[in-house]
C-alpha angles and dihedrals in degrees: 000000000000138000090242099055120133143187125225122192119215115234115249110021138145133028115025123203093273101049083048088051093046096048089044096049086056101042090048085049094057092043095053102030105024129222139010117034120184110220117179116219121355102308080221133013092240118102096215097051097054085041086060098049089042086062091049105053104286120140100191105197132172096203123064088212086073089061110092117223117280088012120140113249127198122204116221126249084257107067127246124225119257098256091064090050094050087051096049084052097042087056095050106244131162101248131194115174113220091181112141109260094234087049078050087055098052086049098055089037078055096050099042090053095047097059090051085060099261119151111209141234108201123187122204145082125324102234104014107132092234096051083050091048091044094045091036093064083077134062089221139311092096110104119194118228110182092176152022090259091049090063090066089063104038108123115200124181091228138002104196095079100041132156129184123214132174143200112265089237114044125132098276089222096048096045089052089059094047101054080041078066100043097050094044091062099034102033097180096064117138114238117214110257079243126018113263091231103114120247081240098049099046093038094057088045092052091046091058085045086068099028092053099067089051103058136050089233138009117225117200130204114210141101121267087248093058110091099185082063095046088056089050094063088041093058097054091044083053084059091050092247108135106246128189115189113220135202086190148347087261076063092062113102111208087221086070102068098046114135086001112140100168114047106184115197136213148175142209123235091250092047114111112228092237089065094052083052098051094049078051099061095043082057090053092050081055106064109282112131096180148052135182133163123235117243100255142160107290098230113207100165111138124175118210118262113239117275111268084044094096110115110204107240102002119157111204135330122326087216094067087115092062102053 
């Protein structure tokens, strides 16, 4: 590395409204009801942050059958099926639903169309926990493309009647392609009012767009399940910027930073800002001397917390730590 290596942060980065708004509606659920609390699914695809619930009292579990009964159960920011829903409230347990409100949106859009006799194109990815809660709000009649290639051999019963949705978190560029494709071979298909693509999703994306350029390789913080931070470090290899994705600084190969000068940093949604800090200061130790923050949109969207989450007399987040 050399001595006149800097860092340069991309602006914004890190956690996004709904992953605030998940963390906060566990950590308000231990505080007022105590431990444990059952969450299904990682409330966030980011390992710190559900090895930080764990600690506190957070018993993260797949199955329902691992909930004991009258327990408190959390839904996680990416949205569950209905059926899983039916069956939560069958059992009895105390729910709160920590789904991201624009995941929330997809869902009712779903819903509304499907009892006006749409079927449904949904792009997205086969086994992400989001694409099963948003096809899972219907019996039948939603059909997963998850590429171009995928759009030639949909099958749906009628056209006529034909909605696109897509996952929260795709690569905004990709999923562009593909509904050029879909549209191109149903032409009827119905668009949603506003594209499905999340403002976090397509703002940090946008923000490696411009820092790529800038730097001689991109460096990600996420986890390998979040898929908002995978298409980060797409989206700079695209640009021909090289781009390593990291759970953690102890991740960071010194090799990678030989004859780098510019080393531009970025964040998943789901990655907590401490983590961001820590791979900053292994660059440092390294051999970076310098860090400054790209100019970038200021981003002040926050979504209400469920009703029975007040706490009497608190004073600020209990996330602070995170951020």
């Amino acid at each position: 590395m050399t001595p006149s290596q800097e860092i340069i942060l991309a602006e914004p980065r890190g956690f996004c409204a709904g992953v605030d708004r998940a963390i906060e509606i566990v950590e308000r659920a231990l505080t007022k009801f105590g431990r444990p609390i059952y969450v299904r699914h990682e409330i966030v695809h980011n390992t710190y942050v559900v090895n930080d619930l764990k600690a506190k009292g957070a018993i993260f579990i797949e199955e329902l059958d691992d909930v004991p009964a009258g327990a408190t159960l959390v839904f996680s920011a990416h949205g569950v099926s209905r059926a899983i829903q039916d069956e939560a409230q069958r059992r009895g347990f105390h729910i709160f639903d920590a789904t991201c409100p624009l995941v929330t949106k997809v869902h009712v859009e779903v819903a509304k169309l499907h009892r006006e006799g749409y079927e449904f194109i949904m792009i997205g990815h086969k086994g992400h926990p989001e694409v099963e809660g948003t096809m899972g709000q219907l019996d039948s009649g939603i059909h997963l493309v998850e590429g171009v290639e995928d759009v030639q051999r949909v099958t749906p019963a009628q056209t006529t009647r034909l909605a696109v949705v897509t996952q929260t978190t795709l690569s905004v560029d990709d999923a562009a392609e593909i509904l050029e494709a879909v549209k191109a071979r149903f032409p009827q298909v119905r668009e949603p009012k506003q594209q499905d693509i999340c403002y976090a999703t397509q703002n940090r994306q946008d923000a490696v767009k411009l820092l790529s350029p800038l730097v001689d390789i991109v460096i990600v913080v996420g986890s390998p399940t979040s898929s908002n931070s995978n298409r980060l470090r797409e989206v700079a290899i695209k640009l021909g910027t090289p781009s390593h994705m990291v759970d953690s600084a102890e991740e960071l190969q010194p090799e990678w930073f030989a004859g780098k000068t510019r080393v531009g940093l970025t964040a998943g949604a789901s990655a907590p800002e401490i983590l961001v800090r820590q791979v900053m200061d292994r660059i440092k130790a390294l051999g970076a001397i310098s860090v400054r923050t790209m100019e970038g949109l200021s981003e002040t969207v926050k979504f209400p917390l469920p009703k029975g989450l007040r706490i009497e007399g608190e004073t600020g987040s209990p996330i602070e730590h995170l951020r």
